[in-house]
DRENMAR-702997 format. One record per residue: residue in one letter; chain; y, x, z of N, C-alpha, C in turn. Coordinates in pm, whole numbers, plus 50000, padded with zeros to 5 digits. Atoms other than C-alpha are relative to their C-alpha. Example, Ala and Ser with C-alpha at 12.3 -4.5 7.8 and 13.67 -1.06 7.14 Angstrom:
% DRENMAR-702997
+------+-------+-------+-------+-------+-------+-------+-------+-------+-------+-------+
| rest | kette |   n_v |   n_u |   n_w |  ca_v |  ca_u |  ca_w |   c_v |   c_u |   c_w |
+------+-------+-------+-------+-------+-------+-------+-------+-------+-------+-------+
|    a |     A | 49881 | 50089 | 50000 | 49550 | 51230 | 50780 | 50120 | 50090 | 50000 |
|    s |     A | 49881 | 49918 | 49994 | 49894 | 51367 | 50714 | 50109 | 49923 | 50073 |
+------+-------+-------+-------+-------+-------+-------+-------+-------+-------+-------+
This chain:
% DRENMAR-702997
+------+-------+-------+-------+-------+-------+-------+-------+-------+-------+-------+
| rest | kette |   n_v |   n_u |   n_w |  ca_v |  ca_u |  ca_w |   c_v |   c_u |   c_w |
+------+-------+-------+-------+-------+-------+-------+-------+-------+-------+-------+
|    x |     A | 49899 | 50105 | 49993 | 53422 | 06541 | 49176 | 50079 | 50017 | 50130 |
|    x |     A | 49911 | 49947 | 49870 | 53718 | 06559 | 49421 | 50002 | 49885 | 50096 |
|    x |     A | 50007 | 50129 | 49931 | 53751 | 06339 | 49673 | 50140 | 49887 | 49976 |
|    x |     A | 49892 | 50109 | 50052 | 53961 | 06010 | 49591 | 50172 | 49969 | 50078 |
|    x |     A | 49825 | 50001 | 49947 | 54246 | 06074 | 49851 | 50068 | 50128 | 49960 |
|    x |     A | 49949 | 49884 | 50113 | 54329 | 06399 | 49664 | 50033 | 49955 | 49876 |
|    x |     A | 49971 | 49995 | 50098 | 54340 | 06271 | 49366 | 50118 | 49966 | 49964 |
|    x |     A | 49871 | 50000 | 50075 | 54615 | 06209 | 49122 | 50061 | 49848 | 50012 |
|    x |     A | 49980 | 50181 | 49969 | 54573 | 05819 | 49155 | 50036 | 49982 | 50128 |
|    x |     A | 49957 | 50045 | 49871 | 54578 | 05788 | 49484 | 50080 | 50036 | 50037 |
|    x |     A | 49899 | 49969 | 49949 | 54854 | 06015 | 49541 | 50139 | 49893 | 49926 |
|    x |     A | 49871 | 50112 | 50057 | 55070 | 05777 | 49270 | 49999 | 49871 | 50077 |
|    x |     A | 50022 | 50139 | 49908 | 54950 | 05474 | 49490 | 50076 | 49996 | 50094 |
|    x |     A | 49922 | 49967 | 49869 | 55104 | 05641 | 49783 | 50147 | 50024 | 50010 |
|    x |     A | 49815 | 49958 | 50007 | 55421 | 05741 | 49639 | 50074 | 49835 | 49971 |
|    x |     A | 49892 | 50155 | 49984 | 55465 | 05346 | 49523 | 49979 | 49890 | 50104 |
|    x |     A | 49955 | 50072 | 49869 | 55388 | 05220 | 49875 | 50089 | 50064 | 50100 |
|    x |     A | 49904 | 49952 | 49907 | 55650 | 05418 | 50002 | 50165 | 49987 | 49899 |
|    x |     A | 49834 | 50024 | 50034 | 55933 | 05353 | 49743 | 50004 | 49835 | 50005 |
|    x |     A | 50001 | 50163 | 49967 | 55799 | 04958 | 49794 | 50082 | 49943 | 50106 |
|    x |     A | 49917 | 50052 | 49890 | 55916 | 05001 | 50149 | 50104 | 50043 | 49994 |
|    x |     A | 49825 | 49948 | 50030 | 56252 | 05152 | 50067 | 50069 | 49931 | 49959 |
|    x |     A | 49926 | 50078 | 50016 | 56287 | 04938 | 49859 | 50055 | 49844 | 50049 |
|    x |     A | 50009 | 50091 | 49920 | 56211 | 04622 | 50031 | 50155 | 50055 | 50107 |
|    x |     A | 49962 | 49985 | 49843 | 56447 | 04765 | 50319 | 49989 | 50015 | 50132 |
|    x |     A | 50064 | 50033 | 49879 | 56218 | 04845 | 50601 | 49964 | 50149 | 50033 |
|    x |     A | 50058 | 49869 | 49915 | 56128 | 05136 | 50832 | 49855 | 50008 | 50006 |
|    x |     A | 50096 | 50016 | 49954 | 55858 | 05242 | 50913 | 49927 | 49869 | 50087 |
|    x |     A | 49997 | 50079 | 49824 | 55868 | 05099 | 51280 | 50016 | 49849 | 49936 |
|    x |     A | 50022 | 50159 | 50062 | 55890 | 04728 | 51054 | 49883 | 49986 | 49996 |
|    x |     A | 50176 | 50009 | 50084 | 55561 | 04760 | 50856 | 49906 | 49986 | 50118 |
|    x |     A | 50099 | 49991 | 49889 | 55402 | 04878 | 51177 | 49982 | 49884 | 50065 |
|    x |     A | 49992 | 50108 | 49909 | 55544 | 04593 | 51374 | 49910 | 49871 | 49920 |
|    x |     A | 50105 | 50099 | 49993 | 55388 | 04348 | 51143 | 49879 | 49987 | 49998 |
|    x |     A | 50132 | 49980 | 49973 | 55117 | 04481 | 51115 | 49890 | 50013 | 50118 |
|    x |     A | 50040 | 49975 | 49882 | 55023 | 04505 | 51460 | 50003 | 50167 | 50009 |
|    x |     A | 50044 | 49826 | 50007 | 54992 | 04936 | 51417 | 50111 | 50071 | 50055 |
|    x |     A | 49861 | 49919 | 49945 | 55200 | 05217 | 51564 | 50105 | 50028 | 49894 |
|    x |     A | 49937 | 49947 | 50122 | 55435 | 05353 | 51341 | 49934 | 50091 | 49936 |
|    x |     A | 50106 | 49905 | 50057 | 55224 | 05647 | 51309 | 49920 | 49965 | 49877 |
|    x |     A | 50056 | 50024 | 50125 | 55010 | 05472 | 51086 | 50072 | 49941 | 49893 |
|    x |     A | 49946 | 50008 | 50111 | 55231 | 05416 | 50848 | 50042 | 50117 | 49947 |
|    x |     A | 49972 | 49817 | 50034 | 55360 | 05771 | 50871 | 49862 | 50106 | 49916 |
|    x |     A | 50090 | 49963 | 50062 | 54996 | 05885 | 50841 | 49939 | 49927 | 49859 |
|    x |     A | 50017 | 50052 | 50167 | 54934 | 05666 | 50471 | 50131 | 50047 | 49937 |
|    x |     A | 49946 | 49917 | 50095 | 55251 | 05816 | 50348 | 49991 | 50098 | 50007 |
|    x |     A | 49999 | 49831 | 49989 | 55167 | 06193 | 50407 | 49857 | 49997 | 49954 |
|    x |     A | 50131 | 50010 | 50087 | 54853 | 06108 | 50234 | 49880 | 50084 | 50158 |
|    x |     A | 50096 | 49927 | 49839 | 54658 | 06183 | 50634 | 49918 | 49867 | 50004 |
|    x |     A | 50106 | 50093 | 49938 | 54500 | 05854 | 50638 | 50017 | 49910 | 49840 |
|    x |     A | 50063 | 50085 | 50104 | 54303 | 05640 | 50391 | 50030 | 49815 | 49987 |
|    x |     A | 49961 | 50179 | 50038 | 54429 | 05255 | 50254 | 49917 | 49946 | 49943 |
|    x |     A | 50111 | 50062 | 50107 | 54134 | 05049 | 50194 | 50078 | 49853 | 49945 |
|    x |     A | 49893 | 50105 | 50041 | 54230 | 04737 | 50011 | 50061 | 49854 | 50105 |
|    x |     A | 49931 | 50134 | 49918 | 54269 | 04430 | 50276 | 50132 | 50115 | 50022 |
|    x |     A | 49897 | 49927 | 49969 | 54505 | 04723 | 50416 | 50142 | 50009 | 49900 |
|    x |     A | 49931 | 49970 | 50122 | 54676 | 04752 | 50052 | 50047 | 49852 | 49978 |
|    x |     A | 50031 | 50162 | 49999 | 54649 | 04323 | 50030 | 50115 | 49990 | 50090 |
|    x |     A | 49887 | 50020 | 49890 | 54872 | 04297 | 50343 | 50136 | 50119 | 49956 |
|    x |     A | 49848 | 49936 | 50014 | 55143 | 04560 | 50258 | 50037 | 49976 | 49895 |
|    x |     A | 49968 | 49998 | 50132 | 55166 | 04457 | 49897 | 50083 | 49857 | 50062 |
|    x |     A | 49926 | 50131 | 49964 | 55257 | 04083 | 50076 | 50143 | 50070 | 50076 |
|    x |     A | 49922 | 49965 | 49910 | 55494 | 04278 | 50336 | 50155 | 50058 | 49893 |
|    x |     A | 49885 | 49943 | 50136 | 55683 | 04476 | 50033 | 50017 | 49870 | 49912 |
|    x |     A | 49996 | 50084 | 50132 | 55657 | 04153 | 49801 | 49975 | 50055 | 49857 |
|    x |     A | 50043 | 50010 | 50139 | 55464 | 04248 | 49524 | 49875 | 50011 | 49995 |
|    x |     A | 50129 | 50039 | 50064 | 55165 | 04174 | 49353 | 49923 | 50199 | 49983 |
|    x |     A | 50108 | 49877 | 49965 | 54893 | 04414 | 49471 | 49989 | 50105 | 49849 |
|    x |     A | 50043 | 49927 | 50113 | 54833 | 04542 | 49080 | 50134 | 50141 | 49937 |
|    x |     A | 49910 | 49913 | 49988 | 55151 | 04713 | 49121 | 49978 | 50154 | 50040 |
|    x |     A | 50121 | 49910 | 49925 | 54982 | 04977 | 49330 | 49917 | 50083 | 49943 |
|    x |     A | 50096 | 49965 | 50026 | 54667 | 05012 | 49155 | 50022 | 50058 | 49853 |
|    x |     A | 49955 | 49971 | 50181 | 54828 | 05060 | 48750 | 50081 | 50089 | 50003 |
+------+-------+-------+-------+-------+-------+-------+-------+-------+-------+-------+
């Protein structure tokens, strides 16, 4: 079994928290800011370098406005 940030799911997860924030209208350097985080970590969850557990996924699904299941389907 491969590991779950390789996979096919998680990479579609990643591609729609990054057209979420596009679309929303926000930079990086936003997300980060509310989140308390550098920008970096936002950079590193879209280049698929760092892992989104769900509170993490919970808070940016509020930040983009949409319902977390968006994400996960």
């Amino acid at each position: 079994m491969s590991k779950s940030i390789y996979s096919k799911d998680y990479r579609n997860m990643v591609e729609k928290l990054k057209k979420a924030r596009l679309d929303a209208g926000l930079k990086q350097e936003n997300v980060a800011l509310k989140l308390k985080k550098p920008q970096s970590y936002i950079s590193k969850i879209e280049r698929v370098e760092r892992r989104v557990d769900i509170a993490e996924l919970k808070e940016l699904a509020k930040i983009y406005k949409k319902d977390i299941n968006y994400f996960v389907k």
